[in-house]
PQR file with spaces between the fields and no chain letter, atoms N, CA, C, O and H, PARSE charges and radii, in Angstrom:
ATOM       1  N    UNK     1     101.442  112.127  156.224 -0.4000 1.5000
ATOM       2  CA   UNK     1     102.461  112.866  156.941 -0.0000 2.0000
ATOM       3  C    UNK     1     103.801  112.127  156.797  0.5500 1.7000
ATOM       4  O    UNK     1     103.896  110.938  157.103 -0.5500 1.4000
ATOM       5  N    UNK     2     104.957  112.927  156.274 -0.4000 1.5000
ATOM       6  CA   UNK     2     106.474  112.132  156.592 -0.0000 2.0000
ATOM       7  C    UNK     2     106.838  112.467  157.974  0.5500 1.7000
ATOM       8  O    UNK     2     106.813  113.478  158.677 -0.5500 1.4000
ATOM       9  H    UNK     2     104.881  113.892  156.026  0.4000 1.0000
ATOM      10  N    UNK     3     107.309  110.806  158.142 -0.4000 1.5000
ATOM      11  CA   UNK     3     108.007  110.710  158.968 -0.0000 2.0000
ATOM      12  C    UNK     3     109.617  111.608  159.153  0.5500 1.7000
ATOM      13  O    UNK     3     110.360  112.111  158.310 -0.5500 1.4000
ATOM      14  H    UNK     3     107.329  109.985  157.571  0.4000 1.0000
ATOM      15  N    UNK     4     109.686  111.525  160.417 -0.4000 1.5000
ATOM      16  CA   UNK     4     110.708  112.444  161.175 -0.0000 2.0000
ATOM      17  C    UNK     4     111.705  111.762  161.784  0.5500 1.7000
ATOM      18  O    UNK     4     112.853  112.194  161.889 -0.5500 1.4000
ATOM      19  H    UNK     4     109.083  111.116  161.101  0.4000 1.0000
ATOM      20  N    UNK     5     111.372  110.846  162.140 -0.4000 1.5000
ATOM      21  CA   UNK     5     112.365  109.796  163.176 -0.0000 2.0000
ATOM      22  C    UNK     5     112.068  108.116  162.150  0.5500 1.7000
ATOM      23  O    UNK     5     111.179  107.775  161.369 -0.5500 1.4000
ATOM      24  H    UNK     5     110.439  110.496  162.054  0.4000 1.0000
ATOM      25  N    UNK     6     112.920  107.647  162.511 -0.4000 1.5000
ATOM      26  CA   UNK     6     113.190  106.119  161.863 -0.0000 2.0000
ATOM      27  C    UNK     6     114.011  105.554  163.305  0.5500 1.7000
ATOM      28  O    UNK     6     114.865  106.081  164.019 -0.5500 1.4000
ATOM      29  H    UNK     6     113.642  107.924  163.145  0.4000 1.0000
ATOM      30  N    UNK     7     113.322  104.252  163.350 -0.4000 1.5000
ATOM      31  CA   UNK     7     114.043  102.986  163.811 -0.0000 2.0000
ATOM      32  C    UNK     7     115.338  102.689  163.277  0.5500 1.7000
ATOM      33  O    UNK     7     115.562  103.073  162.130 -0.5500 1.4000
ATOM      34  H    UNK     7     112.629  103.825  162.770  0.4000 1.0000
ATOM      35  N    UNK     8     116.432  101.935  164.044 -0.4000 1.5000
ATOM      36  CA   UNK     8     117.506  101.732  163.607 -0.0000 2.0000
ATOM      37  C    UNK     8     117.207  100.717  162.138  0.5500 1.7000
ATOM      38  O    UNK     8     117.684  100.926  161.023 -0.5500 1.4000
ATOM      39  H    UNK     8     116.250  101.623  164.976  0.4000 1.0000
ATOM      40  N    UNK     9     116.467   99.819  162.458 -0.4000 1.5000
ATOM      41  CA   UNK     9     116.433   99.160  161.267 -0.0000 2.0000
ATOM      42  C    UNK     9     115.581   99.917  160.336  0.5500 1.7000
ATOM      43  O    UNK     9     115.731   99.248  159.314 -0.5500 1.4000
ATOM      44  H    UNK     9     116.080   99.649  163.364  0.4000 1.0000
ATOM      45  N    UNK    10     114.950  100.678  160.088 -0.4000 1.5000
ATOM      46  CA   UNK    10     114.680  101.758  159.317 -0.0000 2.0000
ATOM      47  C    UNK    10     115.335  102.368  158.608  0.5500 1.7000
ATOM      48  O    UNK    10     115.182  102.151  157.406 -0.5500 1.4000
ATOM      49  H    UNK    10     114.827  101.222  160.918  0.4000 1.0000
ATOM      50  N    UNK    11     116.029  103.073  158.904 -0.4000 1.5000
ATOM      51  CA   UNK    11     117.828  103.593  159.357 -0.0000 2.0000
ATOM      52  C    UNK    11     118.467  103.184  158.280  0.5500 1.7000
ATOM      53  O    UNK    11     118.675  103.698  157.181 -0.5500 1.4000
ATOM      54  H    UNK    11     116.153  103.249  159.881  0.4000 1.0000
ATOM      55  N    UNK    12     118.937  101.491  159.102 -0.4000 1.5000
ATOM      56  CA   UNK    12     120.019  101.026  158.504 -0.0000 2.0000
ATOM      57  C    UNK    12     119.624  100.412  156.971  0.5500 1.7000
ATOM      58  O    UNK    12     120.526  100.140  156.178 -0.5500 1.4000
ATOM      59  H    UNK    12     118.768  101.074  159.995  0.4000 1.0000
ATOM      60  N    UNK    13     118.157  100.216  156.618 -0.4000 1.5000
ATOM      61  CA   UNK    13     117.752  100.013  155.161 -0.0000 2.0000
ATOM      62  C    UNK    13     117.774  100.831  154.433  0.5500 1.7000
ATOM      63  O    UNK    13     118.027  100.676  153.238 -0.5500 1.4000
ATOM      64  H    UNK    13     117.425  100.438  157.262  0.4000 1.0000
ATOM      65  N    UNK    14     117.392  102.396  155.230 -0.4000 1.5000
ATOM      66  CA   UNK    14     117.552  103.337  153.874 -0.0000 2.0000
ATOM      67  C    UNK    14     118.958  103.786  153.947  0.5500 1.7000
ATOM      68  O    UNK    14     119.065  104.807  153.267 -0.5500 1.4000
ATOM      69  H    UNK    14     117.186  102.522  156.200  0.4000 1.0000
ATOM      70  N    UNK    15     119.766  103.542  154.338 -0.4000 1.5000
ATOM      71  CA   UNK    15     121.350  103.659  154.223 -0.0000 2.0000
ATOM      72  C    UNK    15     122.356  102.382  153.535  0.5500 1.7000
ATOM      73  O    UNK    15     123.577  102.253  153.453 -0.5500 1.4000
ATOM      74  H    UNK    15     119.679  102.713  154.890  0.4000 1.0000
ATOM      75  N    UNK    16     121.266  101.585  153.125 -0.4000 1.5000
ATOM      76  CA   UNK    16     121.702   99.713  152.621 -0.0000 2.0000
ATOM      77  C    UNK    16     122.811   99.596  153.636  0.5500 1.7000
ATOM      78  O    UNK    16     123.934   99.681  153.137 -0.5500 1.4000
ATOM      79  H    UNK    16     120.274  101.690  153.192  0.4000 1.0000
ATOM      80  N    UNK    17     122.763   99.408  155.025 -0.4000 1.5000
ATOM      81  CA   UNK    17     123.807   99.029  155.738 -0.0000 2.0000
ATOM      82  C    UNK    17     123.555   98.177  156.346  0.5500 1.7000
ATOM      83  O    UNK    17     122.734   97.443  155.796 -0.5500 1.4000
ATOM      84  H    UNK    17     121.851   99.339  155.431  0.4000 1.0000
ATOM      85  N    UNK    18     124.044   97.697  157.813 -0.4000 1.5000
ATOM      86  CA   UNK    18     123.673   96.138  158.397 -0.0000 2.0000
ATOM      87  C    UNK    18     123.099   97.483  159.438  0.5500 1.7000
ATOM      88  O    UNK    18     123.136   98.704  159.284 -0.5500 1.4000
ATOM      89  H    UNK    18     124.710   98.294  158.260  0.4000 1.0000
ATOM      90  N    UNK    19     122.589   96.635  160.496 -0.4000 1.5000
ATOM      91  CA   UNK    19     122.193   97.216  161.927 -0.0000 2.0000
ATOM      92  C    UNK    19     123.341   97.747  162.891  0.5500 1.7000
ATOM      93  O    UNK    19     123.293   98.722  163.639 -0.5500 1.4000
ATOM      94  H    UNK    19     122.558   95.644  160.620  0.4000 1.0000
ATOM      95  N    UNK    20     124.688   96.598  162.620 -0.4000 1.5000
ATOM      96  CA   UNK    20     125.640   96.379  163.415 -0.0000 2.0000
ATOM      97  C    UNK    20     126.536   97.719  162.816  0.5500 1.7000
ATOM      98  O    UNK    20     127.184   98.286  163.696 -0.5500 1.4000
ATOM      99  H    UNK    20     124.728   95.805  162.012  0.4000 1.0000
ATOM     100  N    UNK    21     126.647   98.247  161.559 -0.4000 1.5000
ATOM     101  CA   UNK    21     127.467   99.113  161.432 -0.0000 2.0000
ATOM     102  C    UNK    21     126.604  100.107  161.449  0.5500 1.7000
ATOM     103  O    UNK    21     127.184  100.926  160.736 -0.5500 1.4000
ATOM     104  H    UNK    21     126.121   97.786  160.844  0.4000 1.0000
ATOM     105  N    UNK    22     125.509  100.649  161.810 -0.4000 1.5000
ATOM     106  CA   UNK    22     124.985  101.377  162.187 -0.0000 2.0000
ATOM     107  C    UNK    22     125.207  102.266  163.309  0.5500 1.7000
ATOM     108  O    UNK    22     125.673  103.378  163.561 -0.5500 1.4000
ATOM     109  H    UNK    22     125.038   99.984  162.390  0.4000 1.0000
ATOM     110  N    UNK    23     124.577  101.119  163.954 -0.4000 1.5000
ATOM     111  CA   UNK    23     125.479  101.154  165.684 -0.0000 2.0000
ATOM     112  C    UNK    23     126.341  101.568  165.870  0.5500 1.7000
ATOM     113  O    UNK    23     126.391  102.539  166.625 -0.5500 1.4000
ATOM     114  H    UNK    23     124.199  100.216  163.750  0.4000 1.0000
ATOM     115  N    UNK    24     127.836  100.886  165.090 -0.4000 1.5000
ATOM     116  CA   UNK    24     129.055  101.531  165.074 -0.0000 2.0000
ATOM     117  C    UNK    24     128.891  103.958  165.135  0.5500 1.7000
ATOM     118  O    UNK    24     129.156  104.829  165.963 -0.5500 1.4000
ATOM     119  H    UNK    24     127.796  100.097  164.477  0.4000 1.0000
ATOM     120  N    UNK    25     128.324  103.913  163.712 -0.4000 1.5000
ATOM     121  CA   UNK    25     128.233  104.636  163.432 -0.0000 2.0000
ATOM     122  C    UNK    25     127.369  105.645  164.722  0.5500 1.7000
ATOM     123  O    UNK    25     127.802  106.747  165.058 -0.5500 1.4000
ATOM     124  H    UNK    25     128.109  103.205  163.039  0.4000 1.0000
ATOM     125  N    UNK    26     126.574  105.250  165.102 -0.4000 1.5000
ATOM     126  CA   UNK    26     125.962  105.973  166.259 -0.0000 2.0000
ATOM     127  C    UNK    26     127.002  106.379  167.243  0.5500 1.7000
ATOM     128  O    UNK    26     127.105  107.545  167.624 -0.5500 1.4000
ATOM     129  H    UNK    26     126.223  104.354  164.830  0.4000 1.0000
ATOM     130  N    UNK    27     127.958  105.184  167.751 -0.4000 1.5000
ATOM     131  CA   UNK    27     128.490  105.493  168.768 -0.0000 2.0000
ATOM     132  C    UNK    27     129.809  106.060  168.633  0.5500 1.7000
ATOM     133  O    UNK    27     130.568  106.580  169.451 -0.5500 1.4000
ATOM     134  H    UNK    27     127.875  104.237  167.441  0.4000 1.0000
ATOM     135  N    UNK    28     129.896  105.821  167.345 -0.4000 1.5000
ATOM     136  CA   UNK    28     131.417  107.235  167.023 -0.0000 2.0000
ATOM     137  C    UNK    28     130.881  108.366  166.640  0.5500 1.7000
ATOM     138  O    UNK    28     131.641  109.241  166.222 -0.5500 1.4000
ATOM     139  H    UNK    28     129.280  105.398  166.680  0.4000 1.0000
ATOM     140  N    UNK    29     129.634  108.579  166.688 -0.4000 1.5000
ATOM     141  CA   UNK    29     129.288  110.352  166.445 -0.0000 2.0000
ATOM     142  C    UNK    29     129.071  110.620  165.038  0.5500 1.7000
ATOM     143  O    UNK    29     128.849  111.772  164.665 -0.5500 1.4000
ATOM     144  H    UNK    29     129.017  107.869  167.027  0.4000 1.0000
ATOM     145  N    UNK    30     129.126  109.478  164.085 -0.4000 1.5000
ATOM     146  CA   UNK    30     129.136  110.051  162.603 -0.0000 2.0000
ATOM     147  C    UNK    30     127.451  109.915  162.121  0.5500 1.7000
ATOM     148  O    UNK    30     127.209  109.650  160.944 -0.5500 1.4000
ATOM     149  H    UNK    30     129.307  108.542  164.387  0.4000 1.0000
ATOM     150  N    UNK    31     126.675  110.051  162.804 -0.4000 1.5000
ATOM     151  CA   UNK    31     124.882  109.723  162.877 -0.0000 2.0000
ATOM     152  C    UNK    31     124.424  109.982  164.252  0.5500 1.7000
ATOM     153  O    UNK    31     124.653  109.281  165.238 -0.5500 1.4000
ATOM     154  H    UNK    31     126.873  110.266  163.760  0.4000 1.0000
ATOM     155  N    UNK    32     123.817  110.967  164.202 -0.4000 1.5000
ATOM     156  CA   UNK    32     123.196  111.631  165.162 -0.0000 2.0000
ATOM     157  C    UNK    32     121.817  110.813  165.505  0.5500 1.7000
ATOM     158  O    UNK    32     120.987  110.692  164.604 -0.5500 1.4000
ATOM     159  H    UNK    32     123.631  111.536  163.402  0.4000 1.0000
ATOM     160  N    UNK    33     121.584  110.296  166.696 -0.4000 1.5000
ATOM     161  CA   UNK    33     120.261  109.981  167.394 -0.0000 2.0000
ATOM     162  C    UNK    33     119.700  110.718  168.741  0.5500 1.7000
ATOM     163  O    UNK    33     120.332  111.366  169.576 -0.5500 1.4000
ATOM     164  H    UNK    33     122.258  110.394  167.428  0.4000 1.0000
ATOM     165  N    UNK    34     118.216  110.388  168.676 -0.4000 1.5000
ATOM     166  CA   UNK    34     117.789  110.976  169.993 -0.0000 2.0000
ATOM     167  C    UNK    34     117.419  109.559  170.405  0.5500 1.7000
ATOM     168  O    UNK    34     117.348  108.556  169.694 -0.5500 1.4000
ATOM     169  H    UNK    34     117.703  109.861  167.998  0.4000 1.0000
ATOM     170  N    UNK    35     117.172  109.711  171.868 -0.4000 1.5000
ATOM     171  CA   UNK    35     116.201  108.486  173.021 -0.0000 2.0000
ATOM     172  C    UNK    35     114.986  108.857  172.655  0.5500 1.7000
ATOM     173  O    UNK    35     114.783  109.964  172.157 -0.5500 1.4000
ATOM     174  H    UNK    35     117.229  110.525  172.445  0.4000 1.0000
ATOM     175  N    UNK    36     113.941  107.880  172.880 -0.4000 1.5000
ATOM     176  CA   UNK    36     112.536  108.219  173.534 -0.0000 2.0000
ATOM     177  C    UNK    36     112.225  107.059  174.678  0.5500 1.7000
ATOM     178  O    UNK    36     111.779  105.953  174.377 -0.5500 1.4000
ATOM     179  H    UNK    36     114.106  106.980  173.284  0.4000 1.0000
ATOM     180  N    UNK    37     112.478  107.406  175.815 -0.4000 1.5000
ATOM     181  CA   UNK    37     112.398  106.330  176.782 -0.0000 2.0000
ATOM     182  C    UNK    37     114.150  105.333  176.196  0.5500 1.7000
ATOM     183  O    UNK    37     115.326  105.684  176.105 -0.5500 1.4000
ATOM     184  H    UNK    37     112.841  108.305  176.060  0.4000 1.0000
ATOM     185  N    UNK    38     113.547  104.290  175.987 -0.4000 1.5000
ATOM     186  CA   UNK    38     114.472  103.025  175.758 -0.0000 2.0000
ATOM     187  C    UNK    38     115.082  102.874  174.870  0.5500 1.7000
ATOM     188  O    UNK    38     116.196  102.352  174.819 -0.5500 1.4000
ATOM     189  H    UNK    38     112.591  104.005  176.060  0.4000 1.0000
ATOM     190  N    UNK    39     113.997  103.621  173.399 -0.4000 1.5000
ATOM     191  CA   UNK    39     113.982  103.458  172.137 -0.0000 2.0000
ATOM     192  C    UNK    39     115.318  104.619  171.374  0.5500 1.7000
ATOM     193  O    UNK    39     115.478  105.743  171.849 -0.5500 1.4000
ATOM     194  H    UNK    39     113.092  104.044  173.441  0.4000 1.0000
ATOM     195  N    UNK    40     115.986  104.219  170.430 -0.4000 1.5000
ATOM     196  CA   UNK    40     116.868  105.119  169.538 -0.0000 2.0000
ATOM     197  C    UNK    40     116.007  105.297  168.495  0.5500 1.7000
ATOM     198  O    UNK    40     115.070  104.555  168.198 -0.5500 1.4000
ATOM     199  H    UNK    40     115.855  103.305  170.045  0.4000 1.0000
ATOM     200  N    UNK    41     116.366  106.352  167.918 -0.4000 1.5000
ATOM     201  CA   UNK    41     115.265  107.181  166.849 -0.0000 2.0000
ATOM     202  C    UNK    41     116.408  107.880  165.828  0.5500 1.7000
ATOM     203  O    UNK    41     117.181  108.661  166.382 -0.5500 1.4000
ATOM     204  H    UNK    41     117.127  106.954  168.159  0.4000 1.0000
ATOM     205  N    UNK    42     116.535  107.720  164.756 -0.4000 1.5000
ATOM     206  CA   UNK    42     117.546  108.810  164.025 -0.0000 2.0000
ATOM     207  C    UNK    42     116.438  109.840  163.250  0.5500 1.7000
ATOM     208  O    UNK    42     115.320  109.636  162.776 -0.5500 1.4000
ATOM     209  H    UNK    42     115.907  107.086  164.305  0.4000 1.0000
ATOM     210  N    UNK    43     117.004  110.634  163.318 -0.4000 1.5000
ATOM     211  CA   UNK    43     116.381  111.768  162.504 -0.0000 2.0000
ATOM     212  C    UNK    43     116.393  111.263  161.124  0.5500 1.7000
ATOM     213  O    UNK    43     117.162  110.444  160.621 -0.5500 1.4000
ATOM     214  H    UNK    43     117.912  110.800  163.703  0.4000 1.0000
ATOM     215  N    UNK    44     115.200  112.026  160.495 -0.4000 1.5000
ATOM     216  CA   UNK    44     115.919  112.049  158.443 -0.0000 2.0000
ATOM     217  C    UNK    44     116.485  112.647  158.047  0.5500 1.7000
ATOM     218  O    UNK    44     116.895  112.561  156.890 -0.5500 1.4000
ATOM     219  H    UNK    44     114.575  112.691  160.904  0.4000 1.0000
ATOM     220  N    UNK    45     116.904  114.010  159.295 -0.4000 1.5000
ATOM     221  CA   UNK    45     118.101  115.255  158.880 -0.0000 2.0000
ATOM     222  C    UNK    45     118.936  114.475  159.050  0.5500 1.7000
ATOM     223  O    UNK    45     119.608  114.304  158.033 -0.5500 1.4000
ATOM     224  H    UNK    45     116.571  114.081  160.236  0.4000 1.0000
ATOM     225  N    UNK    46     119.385  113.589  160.315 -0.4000 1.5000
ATOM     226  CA   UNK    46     120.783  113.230  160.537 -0.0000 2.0000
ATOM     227  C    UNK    46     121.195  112.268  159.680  0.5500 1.7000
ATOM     228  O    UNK    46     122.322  111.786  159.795 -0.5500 1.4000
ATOM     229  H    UNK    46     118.839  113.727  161.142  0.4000 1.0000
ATOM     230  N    UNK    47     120.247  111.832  158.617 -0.4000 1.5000
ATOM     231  CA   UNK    47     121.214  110.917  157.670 -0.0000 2.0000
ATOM     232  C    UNK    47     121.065  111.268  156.762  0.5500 1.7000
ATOM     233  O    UNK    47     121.525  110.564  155.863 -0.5500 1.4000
ATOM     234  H    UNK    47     119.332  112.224  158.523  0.4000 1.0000
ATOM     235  N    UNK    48     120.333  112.574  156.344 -0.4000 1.5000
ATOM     236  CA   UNK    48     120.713  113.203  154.960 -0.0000 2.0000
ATOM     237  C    UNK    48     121.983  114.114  154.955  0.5500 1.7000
ATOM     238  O    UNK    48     122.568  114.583  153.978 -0.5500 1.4000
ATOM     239  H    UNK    48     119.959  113.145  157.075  0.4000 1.0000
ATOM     240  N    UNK    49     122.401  114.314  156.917 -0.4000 1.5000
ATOM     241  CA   UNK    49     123.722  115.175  156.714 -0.0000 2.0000
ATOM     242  C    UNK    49     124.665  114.157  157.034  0.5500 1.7000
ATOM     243  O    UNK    49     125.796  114.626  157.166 -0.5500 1.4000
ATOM     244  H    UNK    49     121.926  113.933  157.711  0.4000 1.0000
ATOM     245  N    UNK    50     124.608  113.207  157.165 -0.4000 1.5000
ATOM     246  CA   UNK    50     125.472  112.121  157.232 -0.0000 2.0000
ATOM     247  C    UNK    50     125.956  111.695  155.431  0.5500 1.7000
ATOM     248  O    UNK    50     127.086  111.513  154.978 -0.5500 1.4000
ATOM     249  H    UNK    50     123.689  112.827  157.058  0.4000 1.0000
ATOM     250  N    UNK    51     124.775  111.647  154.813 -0.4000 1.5000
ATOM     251  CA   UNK    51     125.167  111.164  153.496 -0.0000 2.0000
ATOM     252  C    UNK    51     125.886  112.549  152.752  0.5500 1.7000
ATOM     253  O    UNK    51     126.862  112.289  152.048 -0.5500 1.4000
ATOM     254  H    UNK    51     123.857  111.794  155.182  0.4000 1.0000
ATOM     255  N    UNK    52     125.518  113.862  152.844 -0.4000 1.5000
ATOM     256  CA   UNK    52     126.481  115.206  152.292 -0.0000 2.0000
ATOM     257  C    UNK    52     127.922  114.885  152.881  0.5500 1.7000
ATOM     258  O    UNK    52     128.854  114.818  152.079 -0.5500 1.4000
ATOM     259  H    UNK    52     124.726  114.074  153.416  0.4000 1.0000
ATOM     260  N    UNK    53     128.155  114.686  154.217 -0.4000 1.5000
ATOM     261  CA   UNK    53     129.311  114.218  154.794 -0.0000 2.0000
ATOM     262  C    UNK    53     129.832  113.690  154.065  0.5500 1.7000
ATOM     263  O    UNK    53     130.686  114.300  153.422 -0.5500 1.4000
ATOM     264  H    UNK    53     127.398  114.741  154.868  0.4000 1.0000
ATOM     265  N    UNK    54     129.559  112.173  153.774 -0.4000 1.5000
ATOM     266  CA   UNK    54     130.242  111.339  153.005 -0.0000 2.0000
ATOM     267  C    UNK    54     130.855  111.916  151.650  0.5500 1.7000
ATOM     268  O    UNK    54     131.998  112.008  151.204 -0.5500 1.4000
ATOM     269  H    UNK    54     128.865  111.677  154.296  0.4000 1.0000
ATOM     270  N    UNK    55     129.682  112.236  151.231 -0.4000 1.5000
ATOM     271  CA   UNK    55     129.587  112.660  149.308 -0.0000 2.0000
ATOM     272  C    UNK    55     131.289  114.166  149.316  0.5500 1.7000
ATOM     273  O    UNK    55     132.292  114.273  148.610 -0.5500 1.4000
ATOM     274  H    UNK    55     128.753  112.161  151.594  0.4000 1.0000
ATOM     275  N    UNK    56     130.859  114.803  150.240 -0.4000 1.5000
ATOM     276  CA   UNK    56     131.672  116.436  150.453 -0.0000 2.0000
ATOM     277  C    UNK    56     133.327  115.675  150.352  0.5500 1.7000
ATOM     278  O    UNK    56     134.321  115.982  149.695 -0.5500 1.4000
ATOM     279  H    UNK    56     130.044  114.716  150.813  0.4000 1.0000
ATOM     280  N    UNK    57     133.047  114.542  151.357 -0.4000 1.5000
ATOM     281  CA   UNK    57     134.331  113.992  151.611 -0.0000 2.0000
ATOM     282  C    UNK    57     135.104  113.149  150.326  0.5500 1.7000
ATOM     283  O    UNK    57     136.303  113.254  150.067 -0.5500 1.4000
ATOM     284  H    UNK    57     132.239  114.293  151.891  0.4000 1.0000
ATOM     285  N    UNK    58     134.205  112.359  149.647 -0.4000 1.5000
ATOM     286  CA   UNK    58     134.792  111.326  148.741 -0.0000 2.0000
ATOM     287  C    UNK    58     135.053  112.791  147.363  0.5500 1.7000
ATOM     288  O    UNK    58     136.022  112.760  146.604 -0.5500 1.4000
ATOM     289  H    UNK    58     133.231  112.274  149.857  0.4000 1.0000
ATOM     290  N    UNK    59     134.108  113.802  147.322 -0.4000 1.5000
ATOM     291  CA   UNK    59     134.813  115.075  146.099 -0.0000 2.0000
ATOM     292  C    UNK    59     135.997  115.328  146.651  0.5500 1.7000
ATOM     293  O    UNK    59     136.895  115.335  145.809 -0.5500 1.4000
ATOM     294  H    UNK    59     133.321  113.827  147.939  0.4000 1.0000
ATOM     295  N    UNK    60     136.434  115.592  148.015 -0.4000 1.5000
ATOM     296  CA   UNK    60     137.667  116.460  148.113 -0.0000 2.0000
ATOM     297  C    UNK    60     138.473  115.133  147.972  0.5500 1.7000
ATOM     298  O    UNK    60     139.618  115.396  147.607 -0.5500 1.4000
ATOM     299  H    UNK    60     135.704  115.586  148.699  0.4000 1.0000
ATOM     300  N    UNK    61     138.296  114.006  148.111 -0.4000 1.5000
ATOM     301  CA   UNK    61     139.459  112.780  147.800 -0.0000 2.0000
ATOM     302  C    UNK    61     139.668  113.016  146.450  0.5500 1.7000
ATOM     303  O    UNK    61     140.817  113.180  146.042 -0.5500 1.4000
ATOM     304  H    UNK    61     137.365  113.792  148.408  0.4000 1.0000
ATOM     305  N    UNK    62     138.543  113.062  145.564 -0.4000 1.5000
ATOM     306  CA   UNK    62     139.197  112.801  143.954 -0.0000 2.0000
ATOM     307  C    UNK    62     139.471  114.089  143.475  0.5500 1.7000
ATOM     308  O    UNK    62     139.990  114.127  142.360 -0.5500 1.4000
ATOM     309  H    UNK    62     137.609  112.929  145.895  0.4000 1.0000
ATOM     310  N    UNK    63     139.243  115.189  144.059 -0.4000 1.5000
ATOM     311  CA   UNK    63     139.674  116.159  143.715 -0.0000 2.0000
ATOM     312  C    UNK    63     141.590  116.697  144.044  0.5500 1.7000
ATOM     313  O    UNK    63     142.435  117.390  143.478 -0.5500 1.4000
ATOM     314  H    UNK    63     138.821  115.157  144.965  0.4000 1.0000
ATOM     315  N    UNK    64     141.458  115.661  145.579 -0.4000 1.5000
ATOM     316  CA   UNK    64     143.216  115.794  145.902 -0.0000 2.0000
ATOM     317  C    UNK    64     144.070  115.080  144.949  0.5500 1.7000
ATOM     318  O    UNK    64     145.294  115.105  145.078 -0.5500 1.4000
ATOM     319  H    UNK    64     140.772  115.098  146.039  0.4000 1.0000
């Protein structure tokens, strides 16, 4: 079965990022998480639409 939810450090490996800019990223809204109890959980939607984000954004730069 694939997984649905990832740990931050989960997360932040399949994104090659640190933990700490992760975080960042959580708490400015650009990566969507849920709670379970205590625990943060990111979706695998919210960082496959996090990474279109990026990609959508860096075409319309080289395209301007």
């Amino acid at each position: 079965m694939t997984r649905l939810l990832l740990t931050v450090d989960e997360a932040a490996e399949a994104l090659a990022i640190s933990r700490a800019k992760l975080y960042q990223l959580m708490a400015s809204g650009s990566v969507a998480y849920v709670r379970i109890d205590r625990s943060r959980r990111i979706p695998v939607s919210a960082l496959e639409a996090f990474v279109t984000a990026l990609t959508e954004l860096a075409e319309k730069e080289v395209a301007a």
